[in-house]
VEXKE-557031 format. One line per 5 residues: for each residue x, y, z of C-alpha. Coordinates in nm, 2 decimals. Example, Ala and Ser with C-alpha at 12.3 -4.5 7.8 and 13.67 -1.06 7.14 Angstrom:
<atoms>
1.23,-0.45,0.78  1.37,-0.11,0.71
</atoms>
This chain:
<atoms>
0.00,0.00,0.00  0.14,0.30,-0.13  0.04,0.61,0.10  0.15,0.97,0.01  0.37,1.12,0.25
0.41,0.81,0.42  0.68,0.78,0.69  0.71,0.62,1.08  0.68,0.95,1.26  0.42,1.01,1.54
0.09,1.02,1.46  -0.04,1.38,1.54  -0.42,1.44,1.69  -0.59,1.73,1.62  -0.86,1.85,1.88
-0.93,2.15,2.07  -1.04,2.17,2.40  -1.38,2.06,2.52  -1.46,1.69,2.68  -1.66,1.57,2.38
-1.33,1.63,2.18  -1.05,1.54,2.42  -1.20,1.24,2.57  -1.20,1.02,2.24  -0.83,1.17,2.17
-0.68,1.05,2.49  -0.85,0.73,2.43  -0.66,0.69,2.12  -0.32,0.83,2.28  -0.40,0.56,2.53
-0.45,0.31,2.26  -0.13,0.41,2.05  0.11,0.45,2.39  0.01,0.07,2.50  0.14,-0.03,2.12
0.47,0.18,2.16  0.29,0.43,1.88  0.45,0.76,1.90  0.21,1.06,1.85  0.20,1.42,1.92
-0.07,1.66,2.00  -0.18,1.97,1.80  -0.40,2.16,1.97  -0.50,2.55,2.12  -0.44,2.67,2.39
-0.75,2.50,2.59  -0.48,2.24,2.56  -0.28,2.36,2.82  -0.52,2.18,3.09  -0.49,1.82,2.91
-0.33,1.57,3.18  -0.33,1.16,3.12  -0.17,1.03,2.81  -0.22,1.33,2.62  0.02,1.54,2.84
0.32,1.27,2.80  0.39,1.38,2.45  0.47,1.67,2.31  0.21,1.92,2.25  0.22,2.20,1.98
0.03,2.48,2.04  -0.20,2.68,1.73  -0.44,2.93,1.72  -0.80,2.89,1.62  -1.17,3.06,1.67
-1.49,2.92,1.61  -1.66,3.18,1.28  -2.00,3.24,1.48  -2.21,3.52,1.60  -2.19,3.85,1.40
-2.04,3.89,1.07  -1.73,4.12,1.27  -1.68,3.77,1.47  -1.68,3.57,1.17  -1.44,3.79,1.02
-1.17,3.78,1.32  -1.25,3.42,1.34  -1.18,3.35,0.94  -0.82,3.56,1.03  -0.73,3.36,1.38
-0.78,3.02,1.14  -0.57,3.17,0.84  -0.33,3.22,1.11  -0.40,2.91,1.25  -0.31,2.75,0.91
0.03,2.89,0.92  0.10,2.75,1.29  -0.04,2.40,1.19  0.17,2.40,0.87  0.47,2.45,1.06
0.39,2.23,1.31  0.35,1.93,1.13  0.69,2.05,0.92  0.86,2.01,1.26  0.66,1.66,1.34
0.74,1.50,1.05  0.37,1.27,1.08  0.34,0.93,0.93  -0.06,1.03,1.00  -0.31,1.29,1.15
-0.60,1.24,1.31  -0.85,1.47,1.38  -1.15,1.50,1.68  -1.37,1.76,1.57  -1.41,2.11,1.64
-1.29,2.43,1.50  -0.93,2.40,1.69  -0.88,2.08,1.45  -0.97,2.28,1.10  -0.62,2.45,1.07
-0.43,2.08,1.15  -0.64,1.90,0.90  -0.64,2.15,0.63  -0.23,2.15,0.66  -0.23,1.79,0.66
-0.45,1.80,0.30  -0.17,2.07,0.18  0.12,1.83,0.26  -0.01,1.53,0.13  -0.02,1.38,0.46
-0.26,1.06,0.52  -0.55,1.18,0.76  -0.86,1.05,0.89  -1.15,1.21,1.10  -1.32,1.11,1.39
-1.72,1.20,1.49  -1.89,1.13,1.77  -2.16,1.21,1.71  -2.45,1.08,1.46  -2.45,1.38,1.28
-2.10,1.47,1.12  -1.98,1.80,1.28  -1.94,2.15,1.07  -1.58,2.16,1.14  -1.58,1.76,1.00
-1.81,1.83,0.77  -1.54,2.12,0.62  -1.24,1.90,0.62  -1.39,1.59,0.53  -1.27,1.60,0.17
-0.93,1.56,0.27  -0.99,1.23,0.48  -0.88,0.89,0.34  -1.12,0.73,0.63  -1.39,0.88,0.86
-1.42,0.65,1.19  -1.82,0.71,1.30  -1.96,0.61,1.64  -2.32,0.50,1.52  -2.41,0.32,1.28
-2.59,0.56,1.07  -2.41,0.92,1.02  -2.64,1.23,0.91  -2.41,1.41,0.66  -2.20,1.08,0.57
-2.35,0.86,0.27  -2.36,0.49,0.40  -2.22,0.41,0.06  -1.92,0.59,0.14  -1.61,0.33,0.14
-1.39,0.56,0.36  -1.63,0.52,0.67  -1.55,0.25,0.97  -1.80,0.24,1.25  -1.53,0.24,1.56
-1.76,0.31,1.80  -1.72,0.66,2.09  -1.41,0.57,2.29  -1.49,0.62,2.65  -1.23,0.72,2.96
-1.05,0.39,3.15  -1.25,0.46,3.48  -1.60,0.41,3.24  -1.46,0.10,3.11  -1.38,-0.06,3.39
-1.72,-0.04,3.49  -1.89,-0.28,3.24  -1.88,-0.59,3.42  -2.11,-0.42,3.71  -2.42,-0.58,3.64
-2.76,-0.42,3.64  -2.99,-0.53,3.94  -3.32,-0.37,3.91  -3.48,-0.20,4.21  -3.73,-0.46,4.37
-4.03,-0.42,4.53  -4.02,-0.17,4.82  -3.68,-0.11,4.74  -3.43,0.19,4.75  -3.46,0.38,4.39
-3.11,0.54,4.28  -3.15,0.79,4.06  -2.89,1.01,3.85  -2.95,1.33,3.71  -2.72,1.52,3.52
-2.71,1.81,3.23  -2.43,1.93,3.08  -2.08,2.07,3.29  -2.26,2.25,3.52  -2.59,2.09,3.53
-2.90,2.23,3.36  -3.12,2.48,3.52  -3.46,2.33,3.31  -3.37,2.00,3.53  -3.39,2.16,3.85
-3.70,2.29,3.81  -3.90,2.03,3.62  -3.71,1.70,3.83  -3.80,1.75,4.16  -4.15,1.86,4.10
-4.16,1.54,3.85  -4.04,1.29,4.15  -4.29,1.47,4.44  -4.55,1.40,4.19  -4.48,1.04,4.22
-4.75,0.78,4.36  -4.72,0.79,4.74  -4.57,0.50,4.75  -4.25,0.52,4.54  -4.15,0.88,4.75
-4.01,0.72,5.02  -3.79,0.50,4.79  -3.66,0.75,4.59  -3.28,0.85,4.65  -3.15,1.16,4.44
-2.80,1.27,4.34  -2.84,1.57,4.13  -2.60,1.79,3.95  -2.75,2.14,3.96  -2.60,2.49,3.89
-2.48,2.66,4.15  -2.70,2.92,4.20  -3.00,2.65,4.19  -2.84,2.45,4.51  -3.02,2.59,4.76
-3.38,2.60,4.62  -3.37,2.23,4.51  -3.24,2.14,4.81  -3.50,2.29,5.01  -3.76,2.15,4.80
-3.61,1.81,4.86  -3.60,1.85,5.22  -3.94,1.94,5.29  -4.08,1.64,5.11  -3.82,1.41,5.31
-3.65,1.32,4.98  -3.27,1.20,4.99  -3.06,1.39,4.81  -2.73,1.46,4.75  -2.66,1.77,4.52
-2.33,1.90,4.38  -2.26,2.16,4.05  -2.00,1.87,3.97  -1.94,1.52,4.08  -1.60,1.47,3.99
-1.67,1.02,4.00  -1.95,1.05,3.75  -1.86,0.74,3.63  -1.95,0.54,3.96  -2.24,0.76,3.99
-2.34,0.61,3.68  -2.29,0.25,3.78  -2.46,0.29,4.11  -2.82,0.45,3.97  -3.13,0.22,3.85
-3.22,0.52,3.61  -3.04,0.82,3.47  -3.20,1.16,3.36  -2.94,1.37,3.18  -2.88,1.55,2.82
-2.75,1.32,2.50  -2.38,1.44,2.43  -2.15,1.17,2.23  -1.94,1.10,2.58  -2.30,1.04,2.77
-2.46,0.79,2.56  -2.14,0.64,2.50  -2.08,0.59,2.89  -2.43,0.50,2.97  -2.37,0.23,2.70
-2.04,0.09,2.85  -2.18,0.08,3.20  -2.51,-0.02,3.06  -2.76,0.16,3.28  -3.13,0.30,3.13
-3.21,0.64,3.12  -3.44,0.92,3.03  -3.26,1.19,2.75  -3.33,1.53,2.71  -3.16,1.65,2.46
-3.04,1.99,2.47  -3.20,2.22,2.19  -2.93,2.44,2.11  -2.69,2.15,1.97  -2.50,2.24,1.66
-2.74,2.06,1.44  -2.92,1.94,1.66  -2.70,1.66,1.69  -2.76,1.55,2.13  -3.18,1.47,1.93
-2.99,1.23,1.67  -2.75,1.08,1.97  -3.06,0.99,2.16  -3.27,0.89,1.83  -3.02,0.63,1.76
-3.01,0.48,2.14  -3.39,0.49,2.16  -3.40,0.29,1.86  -3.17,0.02,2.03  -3.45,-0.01,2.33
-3.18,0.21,2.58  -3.31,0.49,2.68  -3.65,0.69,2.64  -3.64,1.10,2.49  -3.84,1.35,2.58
-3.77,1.67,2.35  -3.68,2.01,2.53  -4.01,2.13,2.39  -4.22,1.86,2.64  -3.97,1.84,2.86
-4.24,1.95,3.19  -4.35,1.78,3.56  -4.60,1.56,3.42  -4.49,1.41,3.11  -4.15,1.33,3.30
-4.34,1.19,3.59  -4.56,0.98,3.37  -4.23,0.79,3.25  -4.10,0.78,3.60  -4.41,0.61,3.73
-4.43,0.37,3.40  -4.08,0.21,3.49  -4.03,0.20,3.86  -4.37,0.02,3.86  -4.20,-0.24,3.59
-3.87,-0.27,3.68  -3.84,-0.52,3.43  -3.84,-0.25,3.15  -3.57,-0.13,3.33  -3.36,-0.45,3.32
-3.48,-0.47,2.98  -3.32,-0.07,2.91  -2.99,-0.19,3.07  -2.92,-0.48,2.91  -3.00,-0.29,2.54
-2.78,-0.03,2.62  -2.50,-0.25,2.73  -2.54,-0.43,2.37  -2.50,-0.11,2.21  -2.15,-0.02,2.34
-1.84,-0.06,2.19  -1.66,-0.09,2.44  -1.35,-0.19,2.21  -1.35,0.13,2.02  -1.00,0.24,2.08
-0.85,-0.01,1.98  -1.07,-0.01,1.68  -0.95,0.38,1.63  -0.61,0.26,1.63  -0.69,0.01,1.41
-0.81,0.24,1.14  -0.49,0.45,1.17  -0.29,0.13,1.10  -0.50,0.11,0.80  -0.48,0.42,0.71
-0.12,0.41,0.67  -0.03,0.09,0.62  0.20,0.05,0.89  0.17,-0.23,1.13  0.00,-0.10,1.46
0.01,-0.45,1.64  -0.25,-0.45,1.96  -0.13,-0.44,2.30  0.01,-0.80,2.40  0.06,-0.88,2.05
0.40,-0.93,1.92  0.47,-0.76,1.58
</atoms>
């Protein structure tokens, strides 16, 4: 396989700086460090925060902007990238790449439009099921496109440089997996998980607690809340909790989300890639609520796809109230079998392997032998 610019340097990711990004890029750096892979890290300067696997490596540092709001912001935006262009071409001069990958995001557009220029082999990564604007500008310069579901909006299924490799989730997630799912019996304690966004969502901690109180008799006494809620909301939702005799624990950030995950009968929280991804690994059901204002509305595609698979149920932003949430609520902790039932679909619908499927790709991409950890070459 002959690959222009071909050669045994590092393999560089591009990505800039939020979790949905970062997460699947240091589970790839993760990936390539266990098989003695070099890489390198192109990135802004959001970067500078990175820890793990991502910080052992060199990391170059570019400038970028996302081109939104008014037409003056989209101006100075169109600049930072031109100039972000220069750094990345640089960059990668320096490197000397046998590949680049990138995550998404406008921080990865200069990287992967440098890449096109040099000839250099480069593949995308989405997380989403709905192929980002920043992918969906660089896309033409991609020899392969590694997708997370099975079906892409934006990407033709026909297309022959797409591999479904599946979201790669965080080592603490995947150790998780073998926790079974137990069901809450009758008369039972009821964990439940809610959980919006990095600082929780402020339509959750008004319409959740009023959705729970409105429970049957019966199931209040059962019910046992950890919340994520803004921090300005604390106070009120806590009161509210405590006057009904609810347990609740309540926190802007819960910095073991992962266990939290694990530990709940039923999850309430927004459809991000990293979220249905990590409620898939652990396999636990949930309720989505996917937040309006994604770019493309992308989180509504996310929890399509894992309603489809019998994992979770979605209630749109727009009928997102007390009633219709309580109505669910009531429906499955009166069957916990449709729990069980959630669980176990959304635990079929991980991937948990999807790193080492990423790093797979690469190999392919270049046509260098990436052998799997354990495996001798």
């Amino acid at each position: 396989m002959t690959v222009p610019g071909l050669s045994s340097g590092p393999v560089v990711l591009a990505t800039g700086g939020t979790g949905g990004h970062v997460f699947p890029a240091e589970a790839l750096a993760g990936e390539l460090e266990a098989r003695g892979v070099p890489f390198a890290l192109v990135t802004d300067s959001r970067g500078r925060q990175w820890q793990g696997a991502l910080s052992r490596r060199p990391i170059h540092y570019i400038r970028s902007a996302s081109p939104s709001g008014s037409v003056a912001s989209k101006i100075k935006a169109g600049l930072t990238l031109a100039l972000g262009l220069f750094d990345a071409w640089r960059a990668l001069g320096r490197i000397g790449p046998s590949a680049v990958v990138g995550f998404g995001g406008y921080a990865s557009v200069p990287t992967m439009v440098a890449a096109r220029l040099r000839r250099l082999p480069a593949m995308l990564h989405e997380q989403n099921a709905v192929l980002g604007k920043a992918n969906r500008t660089v896309q033409g310069g991609a020899g392969l496109i590694a997708t997370s579901f099975a079906r892409t909006r934006f990407l033709a299924e026909a297309d022959s440089r797409v591999r479904l490799v599946g979201n790669p989730v965080r080592e603490p997630v995947r150790a998780l997996r073998t926790l079974g799912y137990r069901p809450p019996s009758d008369g039972r304690i009821i964990d439940v998980l809610v959980f919006g966004g990095s600082q929780g969502a402020a339509s959750f901690s008004q319409v959740v607690p009023q959705a729970l109180l409105a429970l049957p008799p019966a199931l209040r006494p059962r019910l046992r809340v950890v919340q994520q809620c803004r921090a300005e909301d604390l106070d009120s939702v806590r009161r509210v909790y405590a006057k009904h005799g609810v347990v609740a624990e309540l926190a802007p950030f819960f910095s073991d989300l992962p266990q939290r995950i694990a530990a709940a009968h039923l999850v309430i929280g927004r459809s991000g890639a990293s979220t249905v991804a990590e409620l898939a690994t652990v396999g636990r059901p949930s309720i989505l609520v996917p937040y309006p204002y994604a770019a493309d509305d992308h989180q509504t595609a996310n929890a399509r796809a894992f309603e489809a698979a019998g994992a979770c149920l979605v209630i749109p932003h727009g009928a997102f109230d007390a009633a219709t949430l309580a109505g669910h609520l009531a429906g499955l902790f009166e069957a916990p079998e449709r729990l069980a039932a959630m669980a176990a679909a959304a635990h079929g619908a991980a991937r948990p392997d999807a790193a080492a499927r990423l790093a797979d790709a690469v190999g392919e991409l270049t046509g260098l032998s990436l052998q799997p950890s354990g495996v001798p070459a």
